[in-house]
C-alpha beads as a LAMMPS data file, in Angstrom:
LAMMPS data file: protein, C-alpha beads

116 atoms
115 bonds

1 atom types
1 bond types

-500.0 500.0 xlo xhi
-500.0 500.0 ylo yhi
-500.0 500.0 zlo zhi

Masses

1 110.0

Atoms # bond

1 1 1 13.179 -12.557 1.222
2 1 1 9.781 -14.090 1.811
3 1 1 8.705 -17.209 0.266
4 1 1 5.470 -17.892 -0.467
5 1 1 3.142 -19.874 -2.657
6 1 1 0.517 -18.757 -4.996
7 1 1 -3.147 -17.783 -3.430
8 1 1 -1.446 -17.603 -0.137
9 1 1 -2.365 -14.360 2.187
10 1 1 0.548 -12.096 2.752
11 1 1 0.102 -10.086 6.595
12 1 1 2.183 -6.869 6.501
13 1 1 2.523 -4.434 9.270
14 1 1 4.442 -1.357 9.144
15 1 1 5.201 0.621 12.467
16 1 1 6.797 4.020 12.860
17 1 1 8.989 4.359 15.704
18 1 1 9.022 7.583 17.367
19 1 1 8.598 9.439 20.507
20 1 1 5.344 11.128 19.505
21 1 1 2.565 9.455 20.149
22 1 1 0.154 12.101 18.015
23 1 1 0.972 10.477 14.916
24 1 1 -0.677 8.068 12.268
25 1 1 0.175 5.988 10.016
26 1 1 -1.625 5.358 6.387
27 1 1 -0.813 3.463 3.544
28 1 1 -1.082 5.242 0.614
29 1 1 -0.065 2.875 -2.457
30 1 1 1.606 -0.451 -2.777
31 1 1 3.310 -2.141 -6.223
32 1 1 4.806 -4.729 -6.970
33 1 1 7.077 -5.660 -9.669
34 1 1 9.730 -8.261 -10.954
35 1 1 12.410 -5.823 -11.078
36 1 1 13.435 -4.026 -7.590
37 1 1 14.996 -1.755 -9.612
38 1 1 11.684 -0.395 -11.902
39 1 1 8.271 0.257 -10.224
40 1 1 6.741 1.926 -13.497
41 1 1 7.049 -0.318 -16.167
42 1 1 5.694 -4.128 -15.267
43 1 1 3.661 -3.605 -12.303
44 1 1 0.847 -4.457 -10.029
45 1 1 -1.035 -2.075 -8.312
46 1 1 -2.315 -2.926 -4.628
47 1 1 -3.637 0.073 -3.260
48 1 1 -2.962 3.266 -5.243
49 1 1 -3.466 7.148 -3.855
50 1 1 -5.695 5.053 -0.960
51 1 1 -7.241 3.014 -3.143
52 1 1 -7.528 -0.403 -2.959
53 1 1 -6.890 -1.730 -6.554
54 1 1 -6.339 -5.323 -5.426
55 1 1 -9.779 -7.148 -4.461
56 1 1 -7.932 -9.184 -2.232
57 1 1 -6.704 -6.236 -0.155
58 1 1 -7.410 -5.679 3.256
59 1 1 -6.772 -3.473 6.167
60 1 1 -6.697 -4.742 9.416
61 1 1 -6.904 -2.620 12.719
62 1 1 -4.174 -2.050 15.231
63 1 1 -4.773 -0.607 18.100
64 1 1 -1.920 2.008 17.515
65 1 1 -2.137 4.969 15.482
66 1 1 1.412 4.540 14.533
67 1 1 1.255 1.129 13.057
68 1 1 -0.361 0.030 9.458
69 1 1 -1.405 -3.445 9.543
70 1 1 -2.776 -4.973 6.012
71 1 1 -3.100 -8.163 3.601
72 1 1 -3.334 -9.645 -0.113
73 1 1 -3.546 -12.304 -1.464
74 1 1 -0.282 -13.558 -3.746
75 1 1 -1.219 -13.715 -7.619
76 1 1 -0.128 -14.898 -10.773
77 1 1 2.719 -12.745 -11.120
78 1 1 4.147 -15.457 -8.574
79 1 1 4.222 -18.519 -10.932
80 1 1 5.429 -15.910 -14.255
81 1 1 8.485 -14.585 -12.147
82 1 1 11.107 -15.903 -10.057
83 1 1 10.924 -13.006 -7.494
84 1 1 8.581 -10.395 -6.846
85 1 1 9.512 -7.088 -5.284
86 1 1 6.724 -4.981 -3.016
87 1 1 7.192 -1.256 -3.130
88 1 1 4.613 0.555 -0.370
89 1 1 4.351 4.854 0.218
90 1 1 3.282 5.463 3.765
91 1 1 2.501 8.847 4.960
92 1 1 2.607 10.411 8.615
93 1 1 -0.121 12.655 9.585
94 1 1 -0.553 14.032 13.052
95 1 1 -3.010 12.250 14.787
96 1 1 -7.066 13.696 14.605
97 1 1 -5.861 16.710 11.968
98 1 1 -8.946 15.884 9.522
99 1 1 -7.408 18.455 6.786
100 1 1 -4.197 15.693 6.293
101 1 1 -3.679 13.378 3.899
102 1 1 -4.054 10.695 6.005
103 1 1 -7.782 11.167 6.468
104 1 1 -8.397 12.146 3.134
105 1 1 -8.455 8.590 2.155
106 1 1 -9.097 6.810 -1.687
107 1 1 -8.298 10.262 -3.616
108 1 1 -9.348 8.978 -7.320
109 1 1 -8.099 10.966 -10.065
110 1 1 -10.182 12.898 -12.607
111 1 1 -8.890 12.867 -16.322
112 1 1 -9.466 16.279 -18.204
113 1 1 -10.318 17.056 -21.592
114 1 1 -7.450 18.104 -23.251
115 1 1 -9.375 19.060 -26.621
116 1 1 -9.054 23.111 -26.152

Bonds

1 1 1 2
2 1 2 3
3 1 3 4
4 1 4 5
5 1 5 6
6 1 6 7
7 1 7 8
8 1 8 9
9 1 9 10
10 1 10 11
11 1 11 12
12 1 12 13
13 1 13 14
14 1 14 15
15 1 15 16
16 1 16 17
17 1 17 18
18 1 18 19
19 1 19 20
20 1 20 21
21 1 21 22
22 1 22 23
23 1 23 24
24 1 24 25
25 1 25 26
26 1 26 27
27 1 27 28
28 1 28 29
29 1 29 30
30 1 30 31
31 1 31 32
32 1 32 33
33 1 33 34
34 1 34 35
35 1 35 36
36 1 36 37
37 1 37 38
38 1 38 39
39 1 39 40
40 1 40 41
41 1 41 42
42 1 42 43
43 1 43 44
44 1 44 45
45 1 45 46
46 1 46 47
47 1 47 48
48 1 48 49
49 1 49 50
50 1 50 51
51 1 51 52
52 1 52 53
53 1 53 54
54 1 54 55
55 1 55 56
56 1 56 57
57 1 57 58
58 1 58 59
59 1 59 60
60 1 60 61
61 1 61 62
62 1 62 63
63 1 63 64
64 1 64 65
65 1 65 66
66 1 66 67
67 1 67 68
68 1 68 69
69 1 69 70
70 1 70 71
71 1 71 72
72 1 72 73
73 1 73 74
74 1 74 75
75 1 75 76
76 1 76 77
77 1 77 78
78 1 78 79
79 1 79 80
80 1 80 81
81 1 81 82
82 1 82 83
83 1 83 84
84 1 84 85
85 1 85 86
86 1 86 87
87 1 87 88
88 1 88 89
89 1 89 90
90 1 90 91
91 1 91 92
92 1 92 93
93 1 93 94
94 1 94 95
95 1 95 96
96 1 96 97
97 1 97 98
98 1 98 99
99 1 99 100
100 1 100 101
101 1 101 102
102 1 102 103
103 1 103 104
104 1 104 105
105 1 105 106
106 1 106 107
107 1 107 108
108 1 108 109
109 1 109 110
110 1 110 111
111 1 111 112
112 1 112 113
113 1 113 114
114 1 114 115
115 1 115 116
């Protein structure tokens, strides 16, 4: 566990350990939620599909392609729950192939009609 108070900044880095060193690392969506055990029902989105969702989001740079280095800020849901569970998707790409998710970046979804 990680204690922390409300409005304080949260620095989270996630590194992949491997032998390659033509990969990357991206963050593609991090929630939170009271219950470790439920991501879907009471939730907070961070960063969703590569979109940041949070205002208080940030990305930092690291000077390795295989490490992810980002903040937020902690929020209400902090004061309304005893604990408060982060859930993050990362995705490996190699390294400079543009077609990858990875470089694709903030893919934001497009609702369809569903009259006909």
């Amino acid at each position: 566990p990680y204690y922390v108070d409300l409005n304080q900044n949260l620095f989270l880095q996630a590194s992949l350990q491997s032998s390659d060193s033509n990969l990357l690392v991206f963050v593609d969506t991090c929630v939170t939620s009271p219950d470790p055990n439920n991501f879907n029902t009471l939730t907070y989105e961070l960063i969703g599909n590569g979109c940041v969702k949070d205002p208080t989001y940030s990305s930092y740079y690291s000077p390795h392609s295989t490490v992810a280095r980002f903040a937020f800020n902690s929020f209400s849901f902090v004061n309304r729950y005893p604990s408060v569970y982060l859930q993050c998707e990362l995705v490996v790409c190699r390294y400079n192939d543009y077609s990858s998710r990875c470089y694709q970046g903030c893919i934001s979804r497009v609702k369809r009609n569903a009259d006909s």
